[in-house]
ROBA-652535 format. One line per 8 residues: number of its first residue (from 1); their letters; for each residue x, y, z of N, C-alpha, C. Coordinates in Angstrom, 3 decimals. Layout:
! ROBA-652535
NUM) a) X:Y:Z:X:Y:Z:X:Y:Z ~ ...
! end
This chain:
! ROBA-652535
1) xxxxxxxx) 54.936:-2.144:66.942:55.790:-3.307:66.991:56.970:-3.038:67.924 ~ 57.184:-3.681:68.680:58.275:-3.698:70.171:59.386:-4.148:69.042 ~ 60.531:-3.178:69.976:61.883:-3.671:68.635:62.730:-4.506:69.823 ~ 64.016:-4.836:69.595:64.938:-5.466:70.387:65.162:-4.527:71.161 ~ 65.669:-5.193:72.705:65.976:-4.572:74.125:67.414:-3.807:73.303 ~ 68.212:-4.306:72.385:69.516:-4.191:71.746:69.121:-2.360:70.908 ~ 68.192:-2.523:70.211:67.786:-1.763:69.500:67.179:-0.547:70.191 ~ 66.249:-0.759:71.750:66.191:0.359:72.202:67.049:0.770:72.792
9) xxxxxxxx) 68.455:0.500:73.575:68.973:0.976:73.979:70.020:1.409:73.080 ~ 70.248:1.097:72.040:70.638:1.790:71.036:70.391:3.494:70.507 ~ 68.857:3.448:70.789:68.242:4.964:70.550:67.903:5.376:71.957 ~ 68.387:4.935:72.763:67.926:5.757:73.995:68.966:5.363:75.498 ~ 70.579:5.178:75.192:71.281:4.813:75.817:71.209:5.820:77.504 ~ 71.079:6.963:76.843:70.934:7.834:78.120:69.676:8.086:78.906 ~ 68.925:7.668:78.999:67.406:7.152:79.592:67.763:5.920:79.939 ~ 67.772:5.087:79.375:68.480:3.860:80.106:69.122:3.854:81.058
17) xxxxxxxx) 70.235:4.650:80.680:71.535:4.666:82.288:71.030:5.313:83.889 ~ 69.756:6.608:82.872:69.382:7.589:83.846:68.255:6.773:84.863 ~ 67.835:5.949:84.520:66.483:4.970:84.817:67.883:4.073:85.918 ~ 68.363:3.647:85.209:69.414:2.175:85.965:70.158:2.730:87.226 ~ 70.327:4.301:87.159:71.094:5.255:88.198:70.010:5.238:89.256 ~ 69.179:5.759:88.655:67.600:5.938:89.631:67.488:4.982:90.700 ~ 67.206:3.668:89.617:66.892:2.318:90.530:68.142:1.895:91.505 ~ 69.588:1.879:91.129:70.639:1.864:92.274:70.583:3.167:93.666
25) xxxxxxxx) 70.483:4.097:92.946:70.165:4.929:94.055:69.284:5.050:95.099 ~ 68.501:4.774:94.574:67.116:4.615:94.911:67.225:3.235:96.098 ~ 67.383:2.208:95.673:67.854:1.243:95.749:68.302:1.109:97.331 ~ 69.735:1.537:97.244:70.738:2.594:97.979:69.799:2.838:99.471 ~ 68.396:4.022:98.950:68.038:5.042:99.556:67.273:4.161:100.734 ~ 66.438:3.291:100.010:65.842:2.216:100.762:66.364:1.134:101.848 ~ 67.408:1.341:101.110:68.361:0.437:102.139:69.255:0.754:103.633 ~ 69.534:2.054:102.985:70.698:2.468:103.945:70.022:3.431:104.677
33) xxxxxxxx) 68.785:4.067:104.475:67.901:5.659:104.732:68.713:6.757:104.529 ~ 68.774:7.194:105.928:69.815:8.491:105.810:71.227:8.619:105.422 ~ 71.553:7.352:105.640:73.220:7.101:105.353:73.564:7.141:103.842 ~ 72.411:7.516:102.909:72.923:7.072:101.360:73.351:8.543:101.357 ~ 73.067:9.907:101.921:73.586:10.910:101.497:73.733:11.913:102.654 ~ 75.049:12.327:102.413:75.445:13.473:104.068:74.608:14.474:103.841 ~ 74.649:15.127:102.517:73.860:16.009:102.025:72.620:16.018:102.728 ~ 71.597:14.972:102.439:70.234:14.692:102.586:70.057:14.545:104.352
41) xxxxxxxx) 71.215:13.677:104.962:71.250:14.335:106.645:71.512:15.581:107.344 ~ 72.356:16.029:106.451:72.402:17.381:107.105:70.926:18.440:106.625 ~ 70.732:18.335:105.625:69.392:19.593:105.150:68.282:19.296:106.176 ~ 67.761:17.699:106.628:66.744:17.206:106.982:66.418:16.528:108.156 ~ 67.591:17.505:109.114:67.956:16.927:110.106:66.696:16.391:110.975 ~ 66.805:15.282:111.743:65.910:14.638:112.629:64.646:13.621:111.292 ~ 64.699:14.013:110.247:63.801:13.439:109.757:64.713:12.866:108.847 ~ 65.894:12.589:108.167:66.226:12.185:107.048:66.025:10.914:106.940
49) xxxxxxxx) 66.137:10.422:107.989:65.838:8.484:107.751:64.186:8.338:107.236 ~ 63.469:8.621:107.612:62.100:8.266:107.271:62.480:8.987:105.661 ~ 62.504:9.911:105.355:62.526:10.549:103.891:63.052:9.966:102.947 ~ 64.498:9.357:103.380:65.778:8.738:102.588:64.445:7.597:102.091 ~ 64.097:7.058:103.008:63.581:5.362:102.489:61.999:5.954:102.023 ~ 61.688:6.909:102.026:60.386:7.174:101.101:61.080:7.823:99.726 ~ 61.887:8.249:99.756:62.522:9.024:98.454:62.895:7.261:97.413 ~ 63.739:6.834:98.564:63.939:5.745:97.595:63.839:4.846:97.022
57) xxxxxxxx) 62.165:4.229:97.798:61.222:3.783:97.143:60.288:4.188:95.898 ~ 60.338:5.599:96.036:59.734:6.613:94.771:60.662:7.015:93.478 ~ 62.262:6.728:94.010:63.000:6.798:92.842:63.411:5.729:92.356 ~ 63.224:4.140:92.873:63.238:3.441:92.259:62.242:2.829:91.391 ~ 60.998:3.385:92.222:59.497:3.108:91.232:59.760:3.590:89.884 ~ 60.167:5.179:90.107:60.211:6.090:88.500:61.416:5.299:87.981 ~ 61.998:5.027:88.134:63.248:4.349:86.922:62.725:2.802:86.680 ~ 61.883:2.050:87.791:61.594:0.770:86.803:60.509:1.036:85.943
65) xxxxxxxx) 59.327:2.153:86.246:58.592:2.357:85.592:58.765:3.234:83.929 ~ 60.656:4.138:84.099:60.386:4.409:83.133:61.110:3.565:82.275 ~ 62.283:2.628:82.867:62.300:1.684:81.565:61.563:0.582:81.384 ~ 60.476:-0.146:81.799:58.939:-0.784:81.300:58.919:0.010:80.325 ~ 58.391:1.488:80.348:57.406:2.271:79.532:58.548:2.236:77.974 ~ 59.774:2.232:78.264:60.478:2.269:77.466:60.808:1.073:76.482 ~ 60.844:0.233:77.082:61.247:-1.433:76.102:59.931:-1.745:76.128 ~ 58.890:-1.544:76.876:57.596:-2.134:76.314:56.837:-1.091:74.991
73) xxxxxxxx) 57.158:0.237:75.084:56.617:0.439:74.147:55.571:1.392:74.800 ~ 55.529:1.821:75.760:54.197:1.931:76.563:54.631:3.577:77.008 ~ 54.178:4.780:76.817:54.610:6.112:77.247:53.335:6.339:78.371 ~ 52.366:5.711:78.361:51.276:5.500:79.525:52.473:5.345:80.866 ~ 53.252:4.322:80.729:53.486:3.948:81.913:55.033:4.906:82.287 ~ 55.657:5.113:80.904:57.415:6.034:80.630:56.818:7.160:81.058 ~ 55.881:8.042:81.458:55.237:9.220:81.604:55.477:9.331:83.425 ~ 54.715:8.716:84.201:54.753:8.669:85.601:56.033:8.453:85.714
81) xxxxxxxx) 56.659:7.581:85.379:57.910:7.197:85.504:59.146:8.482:85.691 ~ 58.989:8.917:84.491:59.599:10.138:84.127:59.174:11.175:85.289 ~ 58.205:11.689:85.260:57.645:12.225:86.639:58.213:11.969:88.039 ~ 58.419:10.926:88.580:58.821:10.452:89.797:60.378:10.411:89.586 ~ 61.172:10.137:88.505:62.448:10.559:88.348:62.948:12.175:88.422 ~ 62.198:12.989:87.934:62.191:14.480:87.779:62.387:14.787:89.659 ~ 61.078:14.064:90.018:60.796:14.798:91.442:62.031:14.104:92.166 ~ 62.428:12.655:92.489:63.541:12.539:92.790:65.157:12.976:92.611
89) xxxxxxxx) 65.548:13.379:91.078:66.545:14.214:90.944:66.692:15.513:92.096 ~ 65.231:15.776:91.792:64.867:17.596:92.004:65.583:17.598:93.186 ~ 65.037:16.457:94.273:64.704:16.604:95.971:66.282:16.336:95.868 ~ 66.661:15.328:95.287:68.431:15.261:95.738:68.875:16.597:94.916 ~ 69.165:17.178:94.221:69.591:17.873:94.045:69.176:19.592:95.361 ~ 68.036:19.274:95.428:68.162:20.475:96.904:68.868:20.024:97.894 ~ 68.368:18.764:98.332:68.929:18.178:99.771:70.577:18.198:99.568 ~ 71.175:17.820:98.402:72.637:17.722:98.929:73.453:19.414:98.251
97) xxxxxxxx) 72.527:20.281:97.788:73.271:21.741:97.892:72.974:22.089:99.124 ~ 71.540:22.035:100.034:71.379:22.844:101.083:72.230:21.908:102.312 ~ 72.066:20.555:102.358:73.291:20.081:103.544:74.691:20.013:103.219 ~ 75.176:20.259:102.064:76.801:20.469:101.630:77.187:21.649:101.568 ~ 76.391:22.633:100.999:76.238:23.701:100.162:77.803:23.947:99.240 ~ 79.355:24.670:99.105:79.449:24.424:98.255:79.802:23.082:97.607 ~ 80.207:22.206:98.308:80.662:20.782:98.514:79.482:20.085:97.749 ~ 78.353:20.559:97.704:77.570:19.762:97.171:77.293:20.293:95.363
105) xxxxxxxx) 77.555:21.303:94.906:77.169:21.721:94.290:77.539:20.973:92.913 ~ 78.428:20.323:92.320:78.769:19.438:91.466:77.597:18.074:91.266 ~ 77.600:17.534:92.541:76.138:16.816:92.443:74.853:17.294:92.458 ~ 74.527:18.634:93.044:73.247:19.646:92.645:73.054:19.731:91.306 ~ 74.054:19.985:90.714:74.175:20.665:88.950:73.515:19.483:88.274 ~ 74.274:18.072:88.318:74.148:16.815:87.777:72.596:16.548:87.995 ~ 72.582:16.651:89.001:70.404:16.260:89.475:69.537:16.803:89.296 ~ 70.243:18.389:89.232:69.228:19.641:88.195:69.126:19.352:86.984
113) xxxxxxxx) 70.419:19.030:86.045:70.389:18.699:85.000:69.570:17.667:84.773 ~ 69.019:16.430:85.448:68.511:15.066:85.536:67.243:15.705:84.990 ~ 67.062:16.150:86.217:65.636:16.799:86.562:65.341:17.351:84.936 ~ 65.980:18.032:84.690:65.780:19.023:83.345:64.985:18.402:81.978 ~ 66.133:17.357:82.421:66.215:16.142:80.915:64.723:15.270:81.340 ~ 64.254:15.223:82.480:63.135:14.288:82.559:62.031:15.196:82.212 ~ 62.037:16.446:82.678:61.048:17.291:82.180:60.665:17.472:80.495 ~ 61.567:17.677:80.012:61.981:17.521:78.641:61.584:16.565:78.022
121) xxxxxxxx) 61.781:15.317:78.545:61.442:14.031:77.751:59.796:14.236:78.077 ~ 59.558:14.507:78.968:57.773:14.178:79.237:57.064:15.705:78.205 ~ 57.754:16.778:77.776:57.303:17.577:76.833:57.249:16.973:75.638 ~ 58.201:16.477:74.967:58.203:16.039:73.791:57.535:14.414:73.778 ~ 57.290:14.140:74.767:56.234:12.677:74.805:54.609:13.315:74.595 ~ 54.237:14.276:75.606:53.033:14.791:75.204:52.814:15.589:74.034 ~ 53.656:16.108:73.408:53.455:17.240:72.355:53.461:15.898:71.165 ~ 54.036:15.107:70.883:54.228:13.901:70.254:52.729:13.282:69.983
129) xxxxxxxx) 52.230:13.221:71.637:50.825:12.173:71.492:49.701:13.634:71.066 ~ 49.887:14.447:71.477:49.006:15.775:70.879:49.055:15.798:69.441 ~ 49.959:15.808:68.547:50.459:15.878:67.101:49.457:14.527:66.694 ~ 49.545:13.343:67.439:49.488:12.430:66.657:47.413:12.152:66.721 ~ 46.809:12.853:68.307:45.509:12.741:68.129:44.990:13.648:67.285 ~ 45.729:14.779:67.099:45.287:15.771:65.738:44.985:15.597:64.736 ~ 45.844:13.991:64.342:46.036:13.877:63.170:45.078:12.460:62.431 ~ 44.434:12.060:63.974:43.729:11.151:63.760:42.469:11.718:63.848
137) xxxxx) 41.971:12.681:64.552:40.899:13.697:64.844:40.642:13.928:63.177 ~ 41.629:14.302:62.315:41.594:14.802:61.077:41.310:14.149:59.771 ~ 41.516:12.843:60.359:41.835:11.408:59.226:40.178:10.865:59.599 ~ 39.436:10.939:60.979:38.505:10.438:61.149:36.943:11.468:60.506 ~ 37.281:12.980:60.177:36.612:13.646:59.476:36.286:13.805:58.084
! end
C-alpha cells in the first residue's frame, strides 16, 4: 500500500533532498556543461564539456529514478537510481579534488560521503529483498 508523498518524506527526508540535489545538479550539468564545475574543467581538460552534459543527464536520471522508486513504492526502479547517483557523486567528487585539489576537498568529502550513503542504501535494499525471498522460499515449503 503506497502511503502519502507527506508520509514518505517524513521517513526518508534525506534521500529525498539527496535525489532533489542530484536532479538540480544534474540539471545544472546539462545545461551549462563544463561551466557547472571549475573542478570538473580543470581535471578534464579539453573534454569537460562533452562529460559535464553526459554526467548530467545520468545524474539527473538517478535522482528522478530514485525518487519514483521511492514514493511509488518500487525498489526495482530506487535500485538503478541509487546506482547512477553513487556513480555521479563518485565522478564529482574525483573531478573537483583532482581540478581544485585542496580547494576542492570540502566538496570531495560531501560527494564521497553521497556516494557512501547510496551504496549503503542499495545494501540494505538487497539484503532486505534477500531476507524477505527466504522467507517466502520457506512459507512455500
Amino acid at each position: 500500500m503506497r502511503q502519502p508523498w507527506r508520509t514518505q518524506l517524513a521517513w526518508n527526508p534525506f534521500g529525498t533532498m539527496a535525489s532533489l540535489a542530484a536532479i538540480v545538479l544534474g540539471s545544472l550539468g546539462v545545461i551549462m556543461g563544463d561551466r557547472v564545475s571549475q573542478g570538473m574543467t580543470n581535471s578534464l581538460a579539453g573534454h569537460a564539456n562533452v562529460v559535464a552534459h553526459l554526467w548530467g543527464i545520468m545524474f539527473t536520471a538517478g535522482g528522478v529514478l530514485k525518487l519514483y522508486g521511492l514514493y511509488a513504492g518500487r525498489t526495482t526502479v530506487e535500485i538503478p537510481g541509487l546506482w547512477m547517483l553513487g556513480g555521479g557523486y563518485a565522478f564529482y567528487a574525483l573531478t573537483v579534488v583532482t581540478g581544485l585539489r585542496m580547494h576542492g576537498l570540502a566538496a570531495g568529502i560531501i560527494a564521497t560521503a553521497m556516494t557512501l550513503g547510496c551504496l549503503l542504501k542499495i545494501r540494505i535494499i538487497m539484503t532486505r529483498a534477500r531476507t524477505a525471498a527466504d522467507l517466502a522460499d520457506q512459507d512455500d515449503r
